[in-house]
C-alpha positions as protocol buffer text, in pm:
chain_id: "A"
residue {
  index: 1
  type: UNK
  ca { x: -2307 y: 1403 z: -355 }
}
residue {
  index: 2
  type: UNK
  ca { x: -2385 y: 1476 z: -732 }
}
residue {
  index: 3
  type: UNK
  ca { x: -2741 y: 1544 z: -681 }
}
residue {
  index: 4
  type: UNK
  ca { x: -2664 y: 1798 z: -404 }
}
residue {
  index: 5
  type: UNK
  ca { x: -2446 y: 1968 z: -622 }
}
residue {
  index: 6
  type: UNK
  ca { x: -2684 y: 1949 z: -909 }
}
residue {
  index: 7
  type: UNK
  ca { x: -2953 y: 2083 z: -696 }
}
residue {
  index: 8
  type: UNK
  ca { x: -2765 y: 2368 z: -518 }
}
residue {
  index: 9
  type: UNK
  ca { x: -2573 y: 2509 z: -772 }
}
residue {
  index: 10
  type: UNK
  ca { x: -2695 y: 2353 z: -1112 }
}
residue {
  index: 11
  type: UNK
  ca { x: -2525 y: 2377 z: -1424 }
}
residue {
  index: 12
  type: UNK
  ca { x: -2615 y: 2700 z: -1656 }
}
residue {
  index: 13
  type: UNK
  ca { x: -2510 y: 2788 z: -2012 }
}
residue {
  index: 14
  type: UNK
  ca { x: -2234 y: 3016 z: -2005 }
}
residue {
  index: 15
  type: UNK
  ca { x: -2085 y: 3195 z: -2295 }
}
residue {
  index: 16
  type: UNK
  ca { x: -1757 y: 3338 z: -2361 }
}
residue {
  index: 17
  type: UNK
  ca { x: -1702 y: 3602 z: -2584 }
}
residue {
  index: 18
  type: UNK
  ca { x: -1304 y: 3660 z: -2681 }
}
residue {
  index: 19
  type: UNK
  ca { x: -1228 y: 3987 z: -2902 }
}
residue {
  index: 20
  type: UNK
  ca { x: -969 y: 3820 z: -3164 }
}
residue {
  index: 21
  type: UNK
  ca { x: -695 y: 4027 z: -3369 }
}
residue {
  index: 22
  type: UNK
  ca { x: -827 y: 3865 z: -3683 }
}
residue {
  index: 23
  type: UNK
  ca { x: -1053 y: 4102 z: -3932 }
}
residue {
  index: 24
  type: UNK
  ca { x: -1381 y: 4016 z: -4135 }
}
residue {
  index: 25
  type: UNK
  ca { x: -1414 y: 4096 z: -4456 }
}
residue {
  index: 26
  type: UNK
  ca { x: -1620 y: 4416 z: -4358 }
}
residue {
  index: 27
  type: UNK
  ca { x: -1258 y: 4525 z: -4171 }
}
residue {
  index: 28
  type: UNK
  ca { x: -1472 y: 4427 z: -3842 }
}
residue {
  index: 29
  type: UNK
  ca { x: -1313 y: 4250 z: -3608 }
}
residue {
  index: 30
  type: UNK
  ca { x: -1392 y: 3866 z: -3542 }
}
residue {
  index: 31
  type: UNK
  ca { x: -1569 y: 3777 z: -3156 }
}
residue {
  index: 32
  type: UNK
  ca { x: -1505 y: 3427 z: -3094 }
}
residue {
  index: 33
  type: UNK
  ca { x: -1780 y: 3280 z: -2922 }
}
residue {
  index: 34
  type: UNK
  ca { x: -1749 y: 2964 z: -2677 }
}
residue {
  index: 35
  type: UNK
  ca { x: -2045 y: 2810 z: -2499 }
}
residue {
  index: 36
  type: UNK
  ca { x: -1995 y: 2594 z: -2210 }
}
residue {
  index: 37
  type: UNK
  ca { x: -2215 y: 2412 z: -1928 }
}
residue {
  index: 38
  type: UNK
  ca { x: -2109 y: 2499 z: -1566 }
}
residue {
  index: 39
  type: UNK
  ca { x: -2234 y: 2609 z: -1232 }
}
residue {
  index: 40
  type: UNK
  ca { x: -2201 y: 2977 z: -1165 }
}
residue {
  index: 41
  type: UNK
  ca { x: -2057 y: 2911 z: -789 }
}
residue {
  index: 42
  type: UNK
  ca { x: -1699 y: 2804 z: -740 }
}
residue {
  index: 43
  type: UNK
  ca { x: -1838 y: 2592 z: -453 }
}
residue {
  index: 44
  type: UNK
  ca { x: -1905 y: 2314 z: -627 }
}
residue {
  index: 45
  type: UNK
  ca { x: -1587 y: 2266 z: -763 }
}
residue {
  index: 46
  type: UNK
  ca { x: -1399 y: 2339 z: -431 }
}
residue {
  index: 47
  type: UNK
  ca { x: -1659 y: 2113 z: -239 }
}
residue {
  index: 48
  type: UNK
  ca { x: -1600 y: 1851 z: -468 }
}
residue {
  index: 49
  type: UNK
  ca { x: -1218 y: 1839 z: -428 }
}
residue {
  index: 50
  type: UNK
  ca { x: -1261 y: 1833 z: -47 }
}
residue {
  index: 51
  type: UNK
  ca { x: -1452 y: 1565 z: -54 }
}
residue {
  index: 52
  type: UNK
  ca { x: -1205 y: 1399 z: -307 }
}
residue {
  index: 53
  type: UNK
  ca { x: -955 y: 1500 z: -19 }
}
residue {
  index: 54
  type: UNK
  ca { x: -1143 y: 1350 z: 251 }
}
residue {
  index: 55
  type: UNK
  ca { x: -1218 y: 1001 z: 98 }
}
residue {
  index: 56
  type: UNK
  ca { x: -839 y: 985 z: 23 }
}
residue {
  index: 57
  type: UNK
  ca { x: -790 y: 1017 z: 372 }
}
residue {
  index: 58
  type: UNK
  ca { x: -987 y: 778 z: 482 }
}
residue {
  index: 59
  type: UNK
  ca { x: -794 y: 526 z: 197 }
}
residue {
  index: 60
  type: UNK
  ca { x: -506 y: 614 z: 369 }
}
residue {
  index: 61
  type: UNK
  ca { x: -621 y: 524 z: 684 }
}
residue {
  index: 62
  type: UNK
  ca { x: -762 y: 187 z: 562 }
}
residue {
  index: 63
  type: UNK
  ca { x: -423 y: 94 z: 341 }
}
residue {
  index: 64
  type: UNK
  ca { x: -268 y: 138 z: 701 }
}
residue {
  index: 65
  type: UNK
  ca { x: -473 y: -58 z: 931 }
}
residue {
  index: 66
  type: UNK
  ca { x: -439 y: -342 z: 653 }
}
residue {
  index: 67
  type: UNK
  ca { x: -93 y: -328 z: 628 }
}
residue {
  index: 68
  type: UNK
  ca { x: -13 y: -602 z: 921 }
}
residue {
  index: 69
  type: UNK
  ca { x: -263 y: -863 z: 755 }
}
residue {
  index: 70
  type: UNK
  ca { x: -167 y: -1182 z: 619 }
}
residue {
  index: 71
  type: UNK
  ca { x: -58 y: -1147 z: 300 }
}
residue {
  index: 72
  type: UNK
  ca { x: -292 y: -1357 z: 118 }
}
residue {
  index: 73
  type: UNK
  ca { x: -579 y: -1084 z: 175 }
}
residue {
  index: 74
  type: UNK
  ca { x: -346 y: -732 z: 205 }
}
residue {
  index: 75
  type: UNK
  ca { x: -416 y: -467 z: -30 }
}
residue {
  index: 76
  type: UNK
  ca { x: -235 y: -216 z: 121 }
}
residue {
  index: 77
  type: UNK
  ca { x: 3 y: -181 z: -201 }
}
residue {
  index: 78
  type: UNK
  ca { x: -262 y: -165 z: -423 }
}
residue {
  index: 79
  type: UNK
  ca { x: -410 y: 27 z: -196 }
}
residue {
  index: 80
  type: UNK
  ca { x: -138 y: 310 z: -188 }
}
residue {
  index: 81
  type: UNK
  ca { x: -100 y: 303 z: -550 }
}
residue {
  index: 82
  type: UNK
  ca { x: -478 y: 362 z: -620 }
}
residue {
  index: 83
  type: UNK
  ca { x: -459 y: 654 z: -343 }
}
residue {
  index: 84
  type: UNK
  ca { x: -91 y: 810 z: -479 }
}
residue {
  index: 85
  type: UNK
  ca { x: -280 y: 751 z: -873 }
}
residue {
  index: 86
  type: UNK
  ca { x: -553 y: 947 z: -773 }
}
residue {
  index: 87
  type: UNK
  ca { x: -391 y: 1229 z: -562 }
}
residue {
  index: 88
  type: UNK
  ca { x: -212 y: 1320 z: -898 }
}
residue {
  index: 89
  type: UNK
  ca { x: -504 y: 1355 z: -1127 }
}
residue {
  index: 90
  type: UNK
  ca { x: -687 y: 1549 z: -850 }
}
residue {
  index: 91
  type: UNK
  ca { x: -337 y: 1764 z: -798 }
}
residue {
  index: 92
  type: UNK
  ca { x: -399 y: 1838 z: -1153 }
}
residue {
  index: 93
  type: UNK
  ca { x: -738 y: 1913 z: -1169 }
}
residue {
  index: 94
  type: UNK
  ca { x: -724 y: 2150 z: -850 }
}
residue {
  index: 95
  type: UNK
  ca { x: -461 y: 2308 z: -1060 }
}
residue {
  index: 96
  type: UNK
  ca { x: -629 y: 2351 z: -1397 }
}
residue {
  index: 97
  type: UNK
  ca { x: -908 y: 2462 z: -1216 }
}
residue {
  index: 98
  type: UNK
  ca { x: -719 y: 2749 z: -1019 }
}
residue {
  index: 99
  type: UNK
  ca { x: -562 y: 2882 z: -1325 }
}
residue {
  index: 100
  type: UNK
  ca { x: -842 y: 2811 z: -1528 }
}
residue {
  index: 101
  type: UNK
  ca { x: -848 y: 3232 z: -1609 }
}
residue {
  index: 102
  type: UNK
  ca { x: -579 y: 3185 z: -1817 }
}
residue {
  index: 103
  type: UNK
  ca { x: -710 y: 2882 z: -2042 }
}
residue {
  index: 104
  type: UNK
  ca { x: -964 y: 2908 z: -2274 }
}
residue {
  index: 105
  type: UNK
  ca { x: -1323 y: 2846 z: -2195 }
}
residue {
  index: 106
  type: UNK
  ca { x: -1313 y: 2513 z: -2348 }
}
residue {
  index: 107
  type: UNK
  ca { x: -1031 y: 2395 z: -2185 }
}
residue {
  index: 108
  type: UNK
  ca { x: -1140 y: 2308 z: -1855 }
}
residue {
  index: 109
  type: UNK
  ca { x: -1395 y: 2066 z: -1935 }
}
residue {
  index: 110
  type: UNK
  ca { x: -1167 y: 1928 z: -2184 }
}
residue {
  index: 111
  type: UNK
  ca { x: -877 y: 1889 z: -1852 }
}
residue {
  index: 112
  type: UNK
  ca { x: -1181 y: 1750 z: -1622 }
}
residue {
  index: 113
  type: UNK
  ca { x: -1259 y: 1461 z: -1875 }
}
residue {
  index: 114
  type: UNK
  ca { x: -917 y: 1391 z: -1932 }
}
residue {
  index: 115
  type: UNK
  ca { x: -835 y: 1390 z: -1528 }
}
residue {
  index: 116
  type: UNK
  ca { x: -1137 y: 1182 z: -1424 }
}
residue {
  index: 117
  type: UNK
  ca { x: -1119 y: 949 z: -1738 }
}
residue {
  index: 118
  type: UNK
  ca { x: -768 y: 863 z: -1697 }
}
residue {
  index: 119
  type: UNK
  ca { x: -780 y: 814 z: -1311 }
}
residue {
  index: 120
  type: UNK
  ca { x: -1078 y: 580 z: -1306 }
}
residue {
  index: 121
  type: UNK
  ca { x: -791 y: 385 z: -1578 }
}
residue {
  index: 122
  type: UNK
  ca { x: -532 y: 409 z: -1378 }
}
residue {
  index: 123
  type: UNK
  ca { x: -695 y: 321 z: -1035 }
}
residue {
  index: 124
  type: UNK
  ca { x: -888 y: 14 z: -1238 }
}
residue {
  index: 125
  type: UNK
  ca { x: -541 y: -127 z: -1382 }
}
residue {
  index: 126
  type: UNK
  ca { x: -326 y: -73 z: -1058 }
}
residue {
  index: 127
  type: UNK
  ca { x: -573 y: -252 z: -875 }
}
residue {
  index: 128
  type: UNK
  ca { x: -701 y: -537 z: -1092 }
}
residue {
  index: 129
  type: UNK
  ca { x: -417 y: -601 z: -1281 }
}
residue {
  index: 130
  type: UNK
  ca { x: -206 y: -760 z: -996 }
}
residue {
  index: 131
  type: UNK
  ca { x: -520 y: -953 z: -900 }
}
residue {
  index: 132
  type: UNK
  ca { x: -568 y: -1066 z: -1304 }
}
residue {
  index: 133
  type: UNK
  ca { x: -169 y: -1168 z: -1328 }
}
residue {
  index: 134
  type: UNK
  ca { x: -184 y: -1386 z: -979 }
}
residue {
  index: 135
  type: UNK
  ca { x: -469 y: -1564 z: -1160 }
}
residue {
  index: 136
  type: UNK
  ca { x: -260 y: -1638 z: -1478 }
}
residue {
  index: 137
  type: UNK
  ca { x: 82 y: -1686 z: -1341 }
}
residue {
  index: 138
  type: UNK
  ca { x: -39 y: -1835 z: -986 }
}
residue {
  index: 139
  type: UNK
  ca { x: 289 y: -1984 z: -942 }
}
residue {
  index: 140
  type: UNK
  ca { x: 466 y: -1672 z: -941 }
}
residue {
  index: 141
  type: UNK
  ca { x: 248 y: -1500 z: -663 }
}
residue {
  index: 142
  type: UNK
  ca { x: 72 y: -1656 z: -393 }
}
residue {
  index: 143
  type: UNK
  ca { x: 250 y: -2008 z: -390 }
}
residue {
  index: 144
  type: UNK
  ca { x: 584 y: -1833 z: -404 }
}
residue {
  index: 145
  type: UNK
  ca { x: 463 y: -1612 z: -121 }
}
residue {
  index: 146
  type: UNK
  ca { x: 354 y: -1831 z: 123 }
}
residue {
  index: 147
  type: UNK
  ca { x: 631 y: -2106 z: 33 }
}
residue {
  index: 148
  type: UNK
  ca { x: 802 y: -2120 z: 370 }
}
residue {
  index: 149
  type: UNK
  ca { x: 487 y: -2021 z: 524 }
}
residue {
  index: 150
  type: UNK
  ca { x: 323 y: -2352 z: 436 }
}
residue {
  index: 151
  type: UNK
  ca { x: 590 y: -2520 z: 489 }
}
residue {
  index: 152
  type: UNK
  ca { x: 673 y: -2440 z: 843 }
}
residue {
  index: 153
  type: UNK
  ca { x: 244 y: -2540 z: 917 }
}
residue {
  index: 154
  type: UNK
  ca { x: 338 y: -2885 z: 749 }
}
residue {
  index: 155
  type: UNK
  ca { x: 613 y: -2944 z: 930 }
}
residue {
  index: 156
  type: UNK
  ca { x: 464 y: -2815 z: 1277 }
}
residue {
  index: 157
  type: UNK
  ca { x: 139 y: -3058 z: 1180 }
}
residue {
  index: 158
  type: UNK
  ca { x: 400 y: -3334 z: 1150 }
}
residue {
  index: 159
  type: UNK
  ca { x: 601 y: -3226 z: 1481 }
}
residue {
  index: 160
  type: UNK
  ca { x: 235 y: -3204 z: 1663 }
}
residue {
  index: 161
  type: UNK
  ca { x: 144 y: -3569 z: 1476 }
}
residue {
  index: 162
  type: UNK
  ca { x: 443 y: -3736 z: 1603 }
}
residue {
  index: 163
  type: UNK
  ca { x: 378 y: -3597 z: 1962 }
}
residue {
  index: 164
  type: UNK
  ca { x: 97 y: -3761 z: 1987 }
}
residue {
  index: 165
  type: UNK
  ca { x: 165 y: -4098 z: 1879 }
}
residue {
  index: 166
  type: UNK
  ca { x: 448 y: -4085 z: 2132 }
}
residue {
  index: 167
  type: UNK
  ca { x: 211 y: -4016 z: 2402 }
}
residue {
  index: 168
  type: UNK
  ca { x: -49 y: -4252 z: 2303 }
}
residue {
  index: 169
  type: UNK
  ca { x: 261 y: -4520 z: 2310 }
}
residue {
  index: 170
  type: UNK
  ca { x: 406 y: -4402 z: 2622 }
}
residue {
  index: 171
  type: UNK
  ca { x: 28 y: -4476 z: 2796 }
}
residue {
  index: 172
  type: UNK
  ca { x: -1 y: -4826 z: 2633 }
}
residue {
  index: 173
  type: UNK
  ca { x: 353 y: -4870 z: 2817 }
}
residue {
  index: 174
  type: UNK
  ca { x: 212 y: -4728 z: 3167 }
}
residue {
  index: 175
  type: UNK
  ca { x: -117 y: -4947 z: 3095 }
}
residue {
  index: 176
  type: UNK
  ca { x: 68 y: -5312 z: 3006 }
}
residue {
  index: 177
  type: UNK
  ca { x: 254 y: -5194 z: 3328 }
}
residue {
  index: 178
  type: UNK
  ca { x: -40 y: -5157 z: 3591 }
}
residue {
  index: 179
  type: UNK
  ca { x: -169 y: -5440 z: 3436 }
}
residue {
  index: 180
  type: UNK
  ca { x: 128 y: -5681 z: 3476 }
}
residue {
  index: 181
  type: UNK
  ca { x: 121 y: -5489 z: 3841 }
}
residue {
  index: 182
  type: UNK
  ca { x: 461 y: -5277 z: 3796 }
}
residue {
  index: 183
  type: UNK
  ca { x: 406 y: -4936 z: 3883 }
}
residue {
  index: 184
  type: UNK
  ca { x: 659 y: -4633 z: 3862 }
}
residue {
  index: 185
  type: UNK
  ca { x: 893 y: -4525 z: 4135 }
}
């Protein structure tokens, strides 16, 4: 993905040259200069938020096929929060980049750092963090949880348990029967 982009439309020095109302002290006026490093097709950028687009899609699609799982091993809330987290900072950057006319030069890869920077954060902290307090507090998440849960398989080992022993009791009945030569009518 980056090495495409690299190789198809690879990053060039561009300057900016702004005409600024201050003077010199020759009564010239100042040019501000800006150099930046960027590709000099828009493609890039607009392939790169499509394919932003299309892998939070397909999180989408996996948050919802996990969303019937026990819940000892579902994501899906983390899940959605990672994929809502990162539809805002790439909301944002699609929108600094489409009015990035009216910014200065500088600012755009200033808003791209910040965007990316502060997503991989967020998306690392709304998806480990849960995981980090069940390991500190387990008490308060997966025993909690699963409470009834284990305790309707305990009591359905103890229902099956006592089954048993009443059948094994009911054929050491039937077999002292035969053998003492009463039968059932």
């Amino acid at each position: 993905y980056v090495l495409f982009g690299t190789l198809v439309a690879p990053a060039t020095l561009q300057t900016d040259m702004e005409l600024t109302s201050n003077v010199n002290e020759n009564g010239g006026s100042i040019v501000q200069i800006t150099y930046s490093c960027a590709s000099q097709s828009p493609a890039w950028s607009i392939t790169s938020f499509l394919y932003q687009f299309l892998l939070l899609v397909v999180a989408t699609a996996l948050a919802y096929q996990n969303q019937d799982t026990d819940t000892r091993f579902n994501e899906s809330f983390q899940l959605a929060m990672v994929i809502y987290s990162h539809f805002l900072f790439t909301l944002l950057g699609a929108i600094v980049w489409v009015l990035r006319a009216r910014f200065a030069s500088y600012t755009m890869p200033i808003a791209s750092s910040f965007f990316l920077s502060f997503d991989a954060l967020a998306g690392l902290i709304l998806y480990f963090l849960p995981k980090v307090k069940g390991m500190i507090m387990p008490s308060t998440s997966l025993e909690e949880s699963n409470a009834p849960r284990l305790s309707n398989t305990v009591e359905q080992i103890r229902r099956s348990a006592a089954m048993r022993q009443q059948t094994a009791q009911l054929t050491e009945i039937e077999r002292k029967k035969v053998a003492r030569g009463i039968t059932r009518t």
